[in-house]
C-alpha positions in Angstrom: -6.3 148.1 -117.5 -6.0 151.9 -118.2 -3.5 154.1 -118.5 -5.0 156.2 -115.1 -4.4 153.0 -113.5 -0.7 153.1 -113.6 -0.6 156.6 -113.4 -2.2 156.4 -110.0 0.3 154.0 -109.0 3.3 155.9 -110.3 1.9 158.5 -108.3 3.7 157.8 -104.6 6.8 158.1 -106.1 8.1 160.5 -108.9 6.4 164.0 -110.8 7.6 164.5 -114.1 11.3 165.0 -114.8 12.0 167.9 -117.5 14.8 169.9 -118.9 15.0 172.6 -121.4 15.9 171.7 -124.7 18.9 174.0 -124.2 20.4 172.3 -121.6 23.4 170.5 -122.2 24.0 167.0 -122.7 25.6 167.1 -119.6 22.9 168.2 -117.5 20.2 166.0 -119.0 22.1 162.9 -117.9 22.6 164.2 -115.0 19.2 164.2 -114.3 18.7 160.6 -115.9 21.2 159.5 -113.7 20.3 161.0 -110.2 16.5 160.1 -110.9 17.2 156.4 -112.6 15.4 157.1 -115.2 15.1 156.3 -119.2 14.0 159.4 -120.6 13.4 163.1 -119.7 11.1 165.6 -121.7 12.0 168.3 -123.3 9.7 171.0 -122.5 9.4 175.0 -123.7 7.2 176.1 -120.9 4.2 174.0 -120.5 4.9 172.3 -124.2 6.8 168.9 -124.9 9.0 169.8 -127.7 10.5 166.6 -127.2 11.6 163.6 -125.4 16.0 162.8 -125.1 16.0 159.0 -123.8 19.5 157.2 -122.6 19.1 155.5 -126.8 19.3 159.1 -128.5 22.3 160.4 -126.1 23.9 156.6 -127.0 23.4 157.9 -130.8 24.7 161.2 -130.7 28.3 159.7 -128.6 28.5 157.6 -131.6 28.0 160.2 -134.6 29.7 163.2 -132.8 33.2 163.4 -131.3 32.6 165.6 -128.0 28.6 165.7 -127.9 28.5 165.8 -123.9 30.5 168.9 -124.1 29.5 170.7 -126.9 25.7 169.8 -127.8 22.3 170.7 -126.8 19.6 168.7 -125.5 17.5 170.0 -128.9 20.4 168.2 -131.1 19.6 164.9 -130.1 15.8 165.2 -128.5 13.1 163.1 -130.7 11.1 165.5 -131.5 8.2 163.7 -133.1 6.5 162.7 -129.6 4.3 159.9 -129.6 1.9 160.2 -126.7 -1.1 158.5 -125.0 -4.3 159.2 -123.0 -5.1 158.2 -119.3 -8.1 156.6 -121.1 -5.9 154.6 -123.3 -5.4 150.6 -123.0 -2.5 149.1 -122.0 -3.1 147.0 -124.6 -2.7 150.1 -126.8 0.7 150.8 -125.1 1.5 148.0 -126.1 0.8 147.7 -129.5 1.8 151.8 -130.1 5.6 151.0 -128.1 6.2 147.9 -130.1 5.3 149.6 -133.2 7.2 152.5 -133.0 10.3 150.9 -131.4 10.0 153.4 -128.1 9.8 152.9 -124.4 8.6 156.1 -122.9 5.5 157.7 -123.9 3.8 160.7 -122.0 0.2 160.8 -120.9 -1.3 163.8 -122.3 -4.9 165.7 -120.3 -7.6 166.3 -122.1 -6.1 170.4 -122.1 -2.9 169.5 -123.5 -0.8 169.1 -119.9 1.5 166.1 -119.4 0.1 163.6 -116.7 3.0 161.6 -116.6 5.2 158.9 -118.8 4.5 155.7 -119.2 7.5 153.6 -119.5 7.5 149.9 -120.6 8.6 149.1 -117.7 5.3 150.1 -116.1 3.5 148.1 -119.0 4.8 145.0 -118.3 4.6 145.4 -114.2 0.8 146.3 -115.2 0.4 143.1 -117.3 2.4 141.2 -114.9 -0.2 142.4 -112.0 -3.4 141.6 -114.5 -2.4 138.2 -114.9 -1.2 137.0 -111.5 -4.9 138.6 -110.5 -6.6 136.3 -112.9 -4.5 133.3 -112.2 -6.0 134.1 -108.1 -9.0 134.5 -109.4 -9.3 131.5 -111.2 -7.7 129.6 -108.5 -9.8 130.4 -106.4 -12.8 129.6 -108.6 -11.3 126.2 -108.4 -10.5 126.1 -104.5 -14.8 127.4 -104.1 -16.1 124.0 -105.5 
């Protein structure tokens, strides 16, 4: 399965969720929060400058006394992005989220725009999906003769 795939079914329900990387602390979990999500990217305009997940605010509580109040989302945003094509493999997720220890990882257009994040969440209900298709399959294969 491609990455298209679960782009296309992501599709019904959510766009991509962005703040600036001079928002607060504050606001980005807001948005986390109200949207149930992971991760947010940061974005400068039309460019990820980088990606603050629910792990990196958990990091900067635990270094800094008063980081909701007094930081900015560019303090604790990663800003080494890894990202992935719609023409990418979930088996590439796969192997590139294990890797790297990350769950979120945007889809990138051939132009440079952000398609979407792919979470590992969406991995696994992808995988999930393959499998119970070939176990049908397969059963009924078996069922036919």
């Amino acid at each position: 399965m491609l990455v298209k795939s679960i782009l296309k079914e992501k599709a019904r329900g959510a766009g991509i969720i962005s703040v600036s990387p001079d928002a607060s602390i504050g606001e980005a979990a807001k948005l986390l929060a109200q949207h149930r999500i992971g991760a947010v990217l940061a974005m400068e305009g039309d460019k990820v400058a980088g990606i603050l997940s629910e792990r990196d605010i958990v990091r900067g509580l635990a270094n800094t006394d008063n980081v909701c109040t007094t930081a900015k989302v560019r303090d604790l945003m990663t800003a080494e992005v890894f990202v992935c094509s719609e023409d990418d493999t979930v088996e590439h997720l796969m192997q590139t989220m294990t890797s790297k220890r990350i769950r979120h990882l945007p889809v990138m257009g051939g132009t440079g725009q952000v398609l979407g994040i792919v979470t590992i969440g969406d991995v696994v209900k992808s995988r999930l999906d393959e499998t119970k298709m070939e176990a049908d399959s397969l059963r009924n294969y078996v069922m036919a003769r």
